[in-house]
N, C-alpha and C positions, 0 to 999 in steps of 0.2 A: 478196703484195706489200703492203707499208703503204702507208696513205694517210695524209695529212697533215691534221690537225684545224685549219680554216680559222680557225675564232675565237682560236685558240691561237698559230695563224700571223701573223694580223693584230696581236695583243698583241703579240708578243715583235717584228715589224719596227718597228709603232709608237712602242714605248717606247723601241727601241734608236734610231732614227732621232730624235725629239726630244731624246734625251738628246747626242746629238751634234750640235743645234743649239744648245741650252742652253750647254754646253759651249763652242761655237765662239763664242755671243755675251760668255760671261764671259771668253774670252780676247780680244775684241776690246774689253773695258773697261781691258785693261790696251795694248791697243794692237798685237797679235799679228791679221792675218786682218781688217783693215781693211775690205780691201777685196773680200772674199769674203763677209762680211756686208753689204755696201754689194748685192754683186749677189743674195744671195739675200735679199735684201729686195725685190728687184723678186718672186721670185717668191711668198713668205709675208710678203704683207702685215702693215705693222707691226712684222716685224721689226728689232731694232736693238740697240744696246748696254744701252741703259735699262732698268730693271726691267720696265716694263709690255712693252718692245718683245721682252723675253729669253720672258717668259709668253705673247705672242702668238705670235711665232715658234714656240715648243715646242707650243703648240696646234694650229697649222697642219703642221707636221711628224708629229707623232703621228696627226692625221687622213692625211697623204699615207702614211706608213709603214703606217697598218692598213689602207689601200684596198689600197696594195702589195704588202702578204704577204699579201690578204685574195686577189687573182688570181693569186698565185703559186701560192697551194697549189690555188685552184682549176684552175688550168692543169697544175700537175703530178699530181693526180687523175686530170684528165680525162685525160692521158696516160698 
């Protein structure tokens, strides 16, 4: 049975996850998902449409994504 290499799991949910916050704030510059940024701004502080607010958002995303896949794959190890 494979097991799944935890640091490699954390990366690749990390970055996939940030990048689709990123993503989701540049389309709320143009006015798409308003209001789906509005509430995950309560959860990733600072997030927002703004440059600084797109950088923070993706910061805090990419930490929740690597914690993420960091217990997935330790969870599907352990099992």
């Amino acid at each position: 049975m494979h097991r799944l290499d935890v640091a490699r799991c954390a990366l690749s949910v990390g970055v996939a996850w940030s990048s689709c916050i990123f993503l989701m704030g540049l389309m709320a510059r143009r006015g798409t998902g308003v209001e789906l940024v509005r509430l995950l701004s309560r959860i990733y502080r600072g997030f927002g449409p703004s440059f600084r607010g797109l950088l923070l958002g993706s910061l805090w995303a990419l930490a929740d994504g690597a914690l993420t896949g960091a217990l997935f794959a330790l969870f599907v190890n352990l099992f």
